[in-house]
C-alpha positions in Angstrom: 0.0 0.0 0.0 1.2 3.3 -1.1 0.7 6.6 -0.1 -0.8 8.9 -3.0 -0.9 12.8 -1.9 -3.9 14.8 -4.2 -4.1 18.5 -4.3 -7.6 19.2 -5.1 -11.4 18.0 -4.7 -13.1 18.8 -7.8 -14.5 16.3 -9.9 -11.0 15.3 -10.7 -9.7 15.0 -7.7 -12.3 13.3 -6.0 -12.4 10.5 -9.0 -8.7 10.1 -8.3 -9.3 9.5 -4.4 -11.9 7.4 -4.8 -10.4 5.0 -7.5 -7.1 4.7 -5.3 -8.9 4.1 -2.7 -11.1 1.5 -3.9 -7.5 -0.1 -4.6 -6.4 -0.6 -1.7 -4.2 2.3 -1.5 -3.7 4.9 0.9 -4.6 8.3 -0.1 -4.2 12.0 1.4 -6.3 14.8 -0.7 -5.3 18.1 0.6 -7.1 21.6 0.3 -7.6 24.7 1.7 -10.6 23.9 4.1 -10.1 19.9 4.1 -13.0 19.2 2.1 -12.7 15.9 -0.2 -14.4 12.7 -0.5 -15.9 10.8 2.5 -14.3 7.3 2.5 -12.7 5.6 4.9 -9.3 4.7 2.9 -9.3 8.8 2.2 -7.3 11.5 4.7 -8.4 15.0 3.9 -6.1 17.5 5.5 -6.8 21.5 5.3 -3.5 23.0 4.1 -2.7 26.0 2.0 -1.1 24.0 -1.4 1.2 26.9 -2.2 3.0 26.6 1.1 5.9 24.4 -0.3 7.3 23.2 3.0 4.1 22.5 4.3 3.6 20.2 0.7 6.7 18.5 0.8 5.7 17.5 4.5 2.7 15.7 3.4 4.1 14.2 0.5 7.1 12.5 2.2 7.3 8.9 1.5 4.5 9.3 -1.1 4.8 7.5 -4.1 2.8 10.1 -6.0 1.6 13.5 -5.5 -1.4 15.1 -8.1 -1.8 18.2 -9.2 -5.8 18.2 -9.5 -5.8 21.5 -8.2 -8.2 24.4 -10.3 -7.8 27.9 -8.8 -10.6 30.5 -10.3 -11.1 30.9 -14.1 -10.2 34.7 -13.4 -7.1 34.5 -10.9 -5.0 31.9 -13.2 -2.4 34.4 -13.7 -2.0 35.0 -10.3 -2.7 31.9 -8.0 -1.5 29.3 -10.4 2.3 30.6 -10.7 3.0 30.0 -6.6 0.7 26.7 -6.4 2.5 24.7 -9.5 6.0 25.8 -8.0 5.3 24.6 -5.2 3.9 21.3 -6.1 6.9 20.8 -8.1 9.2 21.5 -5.0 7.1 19.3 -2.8 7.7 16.7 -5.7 11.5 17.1 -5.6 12.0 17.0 -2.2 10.1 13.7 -1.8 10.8 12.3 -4.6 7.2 11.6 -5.4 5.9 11.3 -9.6 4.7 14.7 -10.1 1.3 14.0 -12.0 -0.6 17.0 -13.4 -3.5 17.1 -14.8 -3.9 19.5 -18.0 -5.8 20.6 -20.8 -5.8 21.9 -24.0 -5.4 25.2 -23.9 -1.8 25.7 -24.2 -2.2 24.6 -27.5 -4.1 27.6 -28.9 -6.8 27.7 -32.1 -6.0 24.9 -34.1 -7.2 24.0 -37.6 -6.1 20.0 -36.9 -6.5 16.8 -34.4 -4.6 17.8 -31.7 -2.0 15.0 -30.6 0.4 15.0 -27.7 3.1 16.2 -30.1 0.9 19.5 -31.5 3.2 23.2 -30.7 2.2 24.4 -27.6 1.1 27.7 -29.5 -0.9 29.4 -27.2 -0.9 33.2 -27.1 -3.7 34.1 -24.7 -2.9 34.2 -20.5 -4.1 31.0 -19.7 -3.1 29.2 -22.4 1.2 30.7 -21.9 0.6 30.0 -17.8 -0.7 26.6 -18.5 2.3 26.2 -20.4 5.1 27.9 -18.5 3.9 25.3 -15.7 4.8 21.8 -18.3 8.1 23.6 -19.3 9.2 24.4 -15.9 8.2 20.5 -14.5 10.0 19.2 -17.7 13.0 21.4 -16.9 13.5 19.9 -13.6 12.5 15.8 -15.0 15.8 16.4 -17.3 17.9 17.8 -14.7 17.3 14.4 -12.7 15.6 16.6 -10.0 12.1 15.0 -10.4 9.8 12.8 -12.1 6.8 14.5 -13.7 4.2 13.5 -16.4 0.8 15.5 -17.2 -2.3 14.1 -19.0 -4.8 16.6 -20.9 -7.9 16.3 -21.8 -10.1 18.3 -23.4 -13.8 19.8 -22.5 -15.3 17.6 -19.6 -18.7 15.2 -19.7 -20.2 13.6 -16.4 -21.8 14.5 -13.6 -20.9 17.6 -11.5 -18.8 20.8 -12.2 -19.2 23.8 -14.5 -18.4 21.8 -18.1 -20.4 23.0 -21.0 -22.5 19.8 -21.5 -23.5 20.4 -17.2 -24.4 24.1 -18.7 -27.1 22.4 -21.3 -28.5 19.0 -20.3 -30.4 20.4 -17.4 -31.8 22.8 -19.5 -32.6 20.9 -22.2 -34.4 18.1 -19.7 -36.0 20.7 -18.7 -37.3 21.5 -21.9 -35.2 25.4 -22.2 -34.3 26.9 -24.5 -30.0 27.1 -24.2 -28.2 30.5 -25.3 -24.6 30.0 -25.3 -21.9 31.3 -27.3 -21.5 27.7 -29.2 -21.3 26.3 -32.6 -24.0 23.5 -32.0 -22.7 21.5 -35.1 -19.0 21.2 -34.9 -17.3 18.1 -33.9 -16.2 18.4 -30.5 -14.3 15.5 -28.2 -15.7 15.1 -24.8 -13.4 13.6 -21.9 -15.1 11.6 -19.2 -13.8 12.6 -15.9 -13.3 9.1 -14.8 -11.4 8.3 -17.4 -9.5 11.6 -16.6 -8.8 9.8 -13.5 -7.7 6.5 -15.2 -5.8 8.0 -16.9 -3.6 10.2 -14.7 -3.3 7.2 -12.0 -1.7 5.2 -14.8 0.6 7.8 -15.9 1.9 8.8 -12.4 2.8 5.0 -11.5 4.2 3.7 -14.9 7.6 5.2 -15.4 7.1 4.7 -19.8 4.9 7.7 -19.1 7.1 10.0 -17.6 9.0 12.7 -19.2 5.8 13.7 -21.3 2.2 14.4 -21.6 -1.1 12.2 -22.7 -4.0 13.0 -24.1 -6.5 11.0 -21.7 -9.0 8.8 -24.2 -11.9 10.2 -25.3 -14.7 8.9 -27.6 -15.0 10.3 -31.5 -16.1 13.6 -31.5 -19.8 14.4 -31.6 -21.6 18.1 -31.9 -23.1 19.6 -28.7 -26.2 18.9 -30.4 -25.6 15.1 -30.7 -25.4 15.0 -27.0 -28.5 17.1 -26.3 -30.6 15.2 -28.6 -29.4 12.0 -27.4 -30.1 13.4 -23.8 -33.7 14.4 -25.0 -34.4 11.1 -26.5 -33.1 8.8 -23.6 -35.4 11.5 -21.2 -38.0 11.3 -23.3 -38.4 15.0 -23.4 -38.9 17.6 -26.6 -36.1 17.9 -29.1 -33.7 20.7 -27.5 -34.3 24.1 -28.8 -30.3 25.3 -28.9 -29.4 28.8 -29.8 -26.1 30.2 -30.6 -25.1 33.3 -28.9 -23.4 36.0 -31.1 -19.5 36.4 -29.5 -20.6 40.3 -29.5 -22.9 39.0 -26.5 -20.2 36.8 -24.8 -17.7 40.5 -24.9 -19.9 42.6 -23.4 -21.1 40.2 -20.7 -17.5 39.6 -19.9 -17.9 43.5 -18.5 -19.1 42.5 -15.6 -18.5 38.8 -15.2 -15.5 37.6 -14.8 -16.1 34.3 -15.6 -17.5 35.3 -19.0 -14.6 37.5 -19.8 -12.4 34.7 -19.2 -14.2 32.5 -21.6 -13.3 34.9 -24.3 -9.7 33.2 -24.5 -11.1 29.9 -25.0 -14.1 31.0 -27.3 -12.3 29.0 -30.5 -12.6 26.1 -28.9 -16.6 25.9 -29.5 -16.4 28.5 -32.9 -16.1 25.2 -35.1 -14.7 22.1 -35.1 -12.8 21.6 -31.8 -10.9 17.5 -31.9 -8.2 15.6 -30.0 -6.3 12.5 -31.0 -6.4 10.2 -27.7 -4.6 6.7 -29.5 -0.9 7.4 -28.0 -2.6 7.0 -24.4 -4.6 3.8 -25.9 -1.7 2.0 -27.4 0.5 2.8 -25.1 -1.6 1.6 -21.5 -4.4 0.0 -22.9 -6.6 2.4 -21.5 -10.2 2.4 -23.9 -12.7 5.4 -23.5 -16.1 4.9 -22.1 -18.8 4.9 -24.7 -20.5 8.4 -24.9 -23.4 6.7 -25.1 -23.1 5.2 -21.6 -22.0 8.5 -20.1 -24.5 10.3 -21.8 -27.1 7.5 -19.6 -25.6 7.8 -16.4 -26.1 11.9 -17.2 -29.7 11.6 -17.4 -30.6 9.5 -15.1 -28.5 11.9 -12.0 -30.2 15.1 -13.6 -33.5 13.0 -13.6 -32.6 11.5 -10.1 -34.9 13.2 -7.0 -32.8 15.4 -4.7 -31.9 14.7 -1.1 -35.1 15.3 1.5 -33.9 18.0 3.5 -33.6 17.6 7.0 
């Protein structure tokens, strides 16, 4: 039994705890106010991530340590900086497999499948911190002063967070119209967070996947609309009414949310045809996506489900 050190409870985070748990192995997820998964193979411990000393602490004689940490949309520029250098201190100091968990922003608009081996191109701020944080880990992985890999996937699909396909399925259950700033028809790959989680356990304890990123499998890419009209039909609910937002709309809501001006950065990525190559990851580890299809199901029926009584 090993001990495996996770900074973060998102959906991520919590996916990771759970499946190491459920292996048998012993796990310590660590954020600000101790929050994390309830299970009794699972240590949550309230400590401030950027603290390095305080990191490197809880991560001695760990045989991993995951970064599964997602500060605010808007404060990337400024929290992420101290929080990855610190994780990658805490990593060097133990001696613990630096995982990280990534996307694909650093890669900027592209006109192309994205594979592990597209330029990391990116212009806008999140894209260049995203990407400052890789070259900095693989810096100190070919000085011999850590181990570090990172998996990236691209726009989430499951249960839980703020993903775009969480923005529209309960709308479109229940039966609203959706106005987003989204090209309902272009191809679009959708990562599963468990298999986010599959993923980034296998990279962080298999040493052929150190030294470099994967792209986490994903199913062929489908349009938004595919995966609100399946929704509809497994709900048996009216076909979803699915409007695009003009991007003049996204720009001037971005001038008082800060969550919408963020999203002007990353609007290419739903402006057409938005696809990632997963087979390196599949070849590689073996590790197959989980049918849209299924996820899709298992969406529905916890949108559908009733909620909790309150006491």
């Amino acid at each position: 039994m090993a001990l495996h050190v996770i900074v973060g409870a998102g959906p991520v985070g919590t996916a990771t705890a759970n499946l190491l748990a459920e292996r048998g192995e012993q796990v310590q997820v660590v954020t600000r106010r101790g929050t994390g998964p309830e299970h009794p193979a699972v240590e949550r411990v309230a400590a401030d991530a950027a603290d390095a000393n305080r990191l490197a602490e809880l991560t001695t004689g760990a045989a991993a340590l995951y970064n599964c940490a997602n500060p605010a949309y808007h404060r990337w520029a400024t929290d992420w900086p101290p929080l990855a250098a610190a994780l990658l201190t805490a990593a060097e100091r133990s001696g613990a497999v630096l995982a990280t968990v990534g996307n694909l922003y650093g890669y900027g608009p592209v006109d192309a499948p994205m594979t592990e081996a597209t330029s990391l191109a990116a212009t806008g701020v999140k894209g260049r911190v995203r990407n400052r944080m890789w070259a900095d880990a693989l810096d100190a992985h070919r000085a011999g002063r850590a181990r570090v890999t990172e998996v990236r996937g691209s726009d989430y699909i499951g249960l839980g967070g703020n993903s775009l396909p969480m923005m529209v399925l309960p709308k479109v259950l229940a039966g609203q119209r959706v106005f987003l700033p989204v090209d309902w028809d272009a191809p679009h790959t959708w990562t599963y967070v468990p298999d986010v989680a599959r993923t980034l356990v296998t990279a962080a304890t298999d040493p052929r996947a150190w030294g470099r990123a994967w792209h986490v499998p994903s199913p062929p890419p489908v349009p938004m609309r595919h995966l609100a009209e399946t929704a509809a039909q497994r709900a048996g609910v009216a076909s979803p009414r699915l409007t695009r937002m003009p991007y003049p709309v996204l720009w001037l809501g971005g001038l008082a949310d800060p969550f919408a001006r963020e999203m002007r950065e990353t609007a290419h990525q739903f402006a057409g045809p938005f696809v990632m190559d997963s087979s390196a990851a599949t070849t590689t580890f073996g590790i197959e996506a989980t049918p849209l299809d299924r996820v899709v199901d298992e969406m529905v029926s916890g949108l559908r489900a009733p909620a909790p009584a309150a006491c």
